[in-house]
C-alpha angles and dihedrals in degrees: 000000000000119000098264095056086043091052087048104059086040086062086051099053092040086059097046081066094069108224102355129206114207123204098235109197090162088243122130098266099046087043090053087055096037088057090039082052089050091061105033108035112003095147086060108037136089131187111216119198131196124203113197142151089264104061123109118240093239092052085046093055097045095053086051093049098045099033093100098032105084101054095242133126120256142214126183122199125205107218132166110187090178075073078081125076086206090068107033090045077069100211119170094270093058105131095049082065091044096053102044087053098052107040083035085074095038091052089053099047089042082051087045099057093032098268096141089186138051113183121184132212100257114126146174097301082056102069097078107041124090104267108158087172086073087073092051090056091038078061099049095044088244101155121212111214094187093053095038088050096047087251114170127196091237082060092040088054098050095055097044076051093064105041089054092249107157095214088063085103097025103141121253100279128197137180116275095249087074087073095056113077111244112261097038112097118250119226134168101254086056096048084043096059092046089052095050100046092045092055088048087055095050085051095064088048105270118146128180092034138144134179119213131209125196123163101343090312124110122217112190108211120190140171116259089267098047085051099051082044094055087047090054090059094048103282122251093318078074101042101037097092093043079058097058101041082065094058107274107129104175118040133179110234097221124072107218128203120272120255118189114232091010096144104033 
């Protein structure tokens, strides 16, 4: 099946929802179907967002760029889930209790304003990693197109390509807690430093990065490329004290490859 008859079948099954709310986190997958709602059922569609501690700053930014762009109509949400003891106590299920917080109060406000179905970005990558979050939306009836059509990212991308949409190569993006082991407590000043010290990364050019923090150390992880790039401004030896000027006392001296899903 070629992509139009793919994209296709993914507008039928979008206006089999009724009026739909997406949970827009600015990301790859949520800004495809948000572009695929825009053609196919802009008078019934709304892109939710939720700000929250957790969020990274490229997903921020991008939200912010592409908020207006789609001519739908957008609502943001402020939510702290370190406000609950279940999630910045940081157990292994973490992100079920994340989850259900956040699209719990998507769901509610969509219900609210008439939306009957709130639908999510996971997709068919998605299936056999460990989400535990996928339990938390299957609860709240939150339903997930890409994943339900056999949608993949490297599709995804190479529509959002053609239709001149910037996030087409935006790097794989996940919340901040990732970056903290299970087990260890979150807290704002943590999430914070890694924030800080992953923007200042990208700063310098590096893409696919993360900075991890486990018990007071930072471990800078980075993609081949981004490796061979750090190296090329003088490896860790030259970052180290820009590290720690953004709050990162301890730092191991190594970079590491990067490694999806490594801390889920």
């Amino acid at each position: 099946m070629d992509h139009n008859e793919k994209l296709l079948e993914l507008e039928q099954l979008l206006r089999s929802y009724g009026r739909v709310a997406l949970g827009f986190s600015g990301g790859v997958d949520s800004t495809f179907l948000a572009r695929v709602l825009s053609r196919c059922m802009p008078e019934d569609a709304l892109l939710v967002h939720l700000t929250t501690p957790l969020i990274g700053t490229p997903e921020q930014i991008s939200f912010q760029a592409q908020r207006d762009t789609f001519g739908l109509p957008v609502l943001e949400l402020k939510v702290n889930p370190l406000d609950a003891p279940e999630v910045a106590a940081n157990p292994t299920d973490r992100c079920y209790h994340c989850k259900h917080l956040g699209f719990g109060r998507i769901v509610a406000e969509a219900t609210a304003r008439g939306y009957n179905t709130v639908i999510d970005g996971s997709n068919a990558d998605d299936a056999g990693d460990y989400r535990p979050g996928m339990r938390a939306v299957d609860e709240l009836g939150v339903r997930s197109p890409l994943l339900e059509a056999g949608w993949h990212k490297n599709e995804e991308r190479e529509l959002l390509r053609s239709w001149d949409i910037p996030v087409w190569n935006m790097p794989a993006g996940a919340c901040l807690a990732t970056r903290i082991p299970c087990g260890e407590a979150l807290s704002r000043e943590k999430l914070e430093v890694v924030r800080a010290c992953e923007d200042y990364l990208r700063s310098l050019g590096l893409c696919q990065v993360r900075v991890r923090l486990a018990d007071g150390v930072a471990q800078v992880t980075a993609a081949p490329e981004d490796l061979k790039r750090l190296e090329a401004l003088g490896g860790m030896a030259h970052i180290i004290p820009e590290l720690r000027a953004h709050g990162a006392e301890h730092i191991n001296p190594e970079a590491t490859p990067y490694v999806h899903g490594a801390m889920n």
